[in-house]
Each structure stands twice: as C-alpha cells, then as structure tokens.
N, C-alpha and C positions, 0 to 999 in steps of 0.2 A: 612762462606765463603767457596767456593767449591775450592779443592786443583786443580789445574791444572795435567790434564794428561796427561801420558808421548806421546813422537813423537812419539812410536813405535806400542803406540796401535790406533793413527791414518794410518798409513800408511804401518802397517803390518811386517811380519818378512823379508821378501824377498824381501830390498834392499840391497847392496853395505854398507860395514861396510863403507868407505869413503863418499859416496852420506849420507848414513844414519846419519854421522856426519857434514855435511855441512846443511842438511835439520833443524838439531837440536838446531845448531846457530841462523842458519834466526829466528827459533819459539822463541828461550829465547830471541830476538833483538824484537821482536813484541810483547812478554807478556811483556817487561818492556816496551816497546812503551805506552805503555796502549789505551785505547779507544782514540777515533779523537774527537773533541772538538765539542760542543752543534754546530747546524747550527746556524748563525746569524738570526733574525728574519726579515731583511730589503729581507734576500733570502729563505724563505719560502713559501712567494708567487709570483706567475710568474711576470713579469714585464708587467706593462702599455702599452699597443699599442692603439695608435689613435692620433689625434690629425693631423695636416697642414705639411705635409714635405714640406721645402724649396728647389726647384730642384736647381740643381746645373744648368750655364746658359753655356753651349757650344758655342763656336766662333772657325771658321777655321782660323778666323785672329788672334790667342789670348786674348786678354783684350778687355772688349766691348770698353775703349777707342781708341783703333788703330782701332776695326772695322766700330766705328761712322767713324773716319777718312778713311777710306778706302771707305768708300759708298759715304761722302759727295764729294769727289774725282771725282767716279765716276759718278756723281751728274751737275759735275760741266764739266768735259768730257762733258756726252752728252750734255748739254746746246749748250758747243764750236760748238758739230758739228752741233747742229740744225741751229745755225746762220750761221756757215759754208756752209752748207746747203743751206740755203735761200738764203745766198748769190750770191752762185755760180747758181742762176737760177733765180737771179733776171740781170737787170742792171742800169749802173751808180746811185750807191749810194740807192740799194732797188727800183727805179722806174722799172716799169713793162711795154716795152714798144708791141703795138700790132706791129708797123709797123716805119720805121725811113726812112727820107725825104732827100736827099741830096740837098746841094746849092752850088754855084759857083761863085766865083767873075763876076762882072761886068767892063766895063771899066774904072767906078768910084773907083773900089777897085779890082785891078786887081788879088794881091795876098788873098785877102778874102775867106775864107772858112766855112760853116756854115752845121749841120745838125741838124733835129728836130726830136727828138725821140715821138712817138705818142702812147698815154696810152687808155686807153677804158673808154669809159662815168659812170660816177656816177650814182645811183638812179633818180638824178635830172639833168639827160642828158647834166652834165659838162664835156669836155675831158681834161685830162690834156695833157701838154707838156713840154720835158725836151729839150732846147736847148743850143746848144754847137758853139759859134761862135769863131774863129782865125783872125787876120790878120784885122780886123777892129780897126783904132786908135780912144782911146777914145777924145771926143768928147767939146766942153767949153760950158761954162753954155750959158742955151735957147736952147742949140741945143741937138738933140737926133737922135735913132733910131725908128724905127716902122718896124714890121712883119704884111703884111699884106696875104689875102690869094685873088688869083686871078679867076677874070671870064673874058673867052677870054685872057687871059692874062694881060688883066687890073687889078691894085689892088682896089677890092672894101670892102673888109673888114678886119676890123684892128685887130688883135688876139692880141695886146698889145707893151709898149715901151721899153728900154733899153739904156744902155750907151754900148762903145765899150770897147777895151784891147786888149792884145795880146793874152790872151786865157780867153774865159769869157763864164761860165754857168749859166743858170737859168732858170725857169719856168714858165709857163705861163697857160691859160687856156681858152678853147673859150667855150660858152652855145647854140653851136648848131650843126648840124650835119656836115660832111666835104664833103657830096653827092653834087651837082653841081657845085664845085668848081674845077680846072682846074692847081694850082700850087700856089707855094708860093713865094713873092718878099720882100725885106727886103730894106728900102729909107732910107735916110740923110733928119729928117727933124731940121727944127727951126723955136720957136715961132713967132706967129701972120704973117707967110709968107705962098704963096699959097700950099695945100696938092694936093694930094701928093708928095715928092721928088725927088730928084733922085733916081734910083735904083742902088743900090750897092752890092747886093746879090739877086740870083734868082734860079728856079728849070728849066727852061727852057735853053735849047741849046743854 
C-alpha cells in the first residue's frame, strides 16, 4: 500500500503557515473520504433516444373542452346571422317578391284593402303570389272570394279563391304570364249562381 504524501510536497514551500493549514484539513477530509463509489451500471451507457413524442396540445381558450365550447358558439353566432341575413332581404315570411300590386275597396266593400306581392316564375313558368287582404268579412258556407286578373278591365281570368277576415294572408299561383293583362279585381261569389260577382276589391281608380 503506498503511504500517502505529505501537502507540502504537493503544493510547495511558499504558502501562508495558516492557508498551509486549512489546505491540510481539506486533504486529511478527502483521504478518509476515500474513493466515490463504482458508477451504477443502468448510467454507463447513454440513454435511449427515439421513439413518438406526445406534443402537448395548446388552446388560447384553455382546456380543449371550453374551446370546442367557444367555436360551437361561434358556430351557432354565424348561423343566427345568416338567417338574419336572409331575412332581412327577403319579405313577408322568406317570399321574394319582384313587384307588389295595390287594391282598393269598392263600394261593395268600401273599407277593403288588399295587396299582392308578385314572385318570379319557376322553371315550369309558375308565378307565385303572396296576398294580404283587410277589411273583407268572412264569408258562410257556398259563398267565397275569387281574385281575378283583368282585360279591359273585365275579369277574365281566375288566379284562385279564398275566404275573407279582418286580416287574412295567403298564396296563390297562376301558370302563365301577367303580359296582356291590364289589373286585378277580387268578386263576392256563391255557388251555382251566375260568375262573375261583384267586385269588392280592385287596382283600378
């Protein structure tokens, strides 16, 4: 066994008697320290790299559950406005009308008010129509309305029937074009008695 050598012939004559004794401490504190213990064998060789890293998932909203909830949100937002939207550049209830007709009572119905909102033809050159009549009372059974449309001002074609009310909409639809016709009149009729009626609403003066 080899005798350990003194600090002074490490480190020479020409230190500090005081430094020369604090240096001498530390070395007798580290030869009975003795040697550092064998390396474990699990760290001898480098560690494992490879393999699928799990990325971690970043949200400005937090939790991906508040941020599904924050999209489905906005989600449902723009829906609102798109029918908002539509809305507001459609009329009466989504009909699309090109042009709208006004009517006027007659002396048969003097407070009567009527107008017809007019749609654009279908593929199969059907027009539709949204009308809105007031002030015509409704009417006992056999007896109806009729909207016809006029030439020279006579009613020669029927665009369909209806009952009356105090405020009454609904739709109707004719399969042809509205070129040679001249206005529209709206009669009091009832069954099996001679057509046309009276006239009770009209577009004429």
């Amino acid at each position: 066994m080899t005798e350990p050598r003194d600090i002074r012939s490490l480190i020479g004559d020409d230190v500090d008697p005081a430094e020369l004794e604090r240096l001498r401490h530390v070395h007798d504190l580290l030869v009975a320290a003795g040697p550092p213990p064998e390396l474990s064998p699990a760290l001898q060789s480098p560690p494992r790299v490879g393999g699928a890293a799990r990325p971690r998932t970043f949200s400005w909203f937090g939790s991906p559950r508040l941020a599904a909830g924050i999209v489905l949100a906005a989600a449902v937002a723009a829906a609102f406005f798109g029918i908002g939207f539509l809305a507001g550049h459609t009329s009466s209830g989504g009909f699309q009308a090109r042009h709208t007709v006004a009517m006027h009572g007659t002396r048969n119905a003097p407070d009567a008010r009527a107008s017809i909102e007019v749609g654009s033809a279908d593929a199969s050159g059907n027009i539709p129509m949204l009308v809105h009549v007031n002030g015509l009372p409704k009417l006992a059974a056999r007896s109806y309305y009729e909207l016809y449309l006029t030439r020279h001002g006579r009613p020669v074609i029927t665009c369909g029937t209806f009952n009356g009310g105090d405020r009454v909409s609904f739709r109707l639809s004719i399969p042809f074009k509205l070129k040679g016709y001249d206005g529209w009149v709206v009669t009091r009729e009832r069954i099996r008695t001679r057509h046309p009626g009276p006239v009770v609403l009209t577009t004429f003066v």
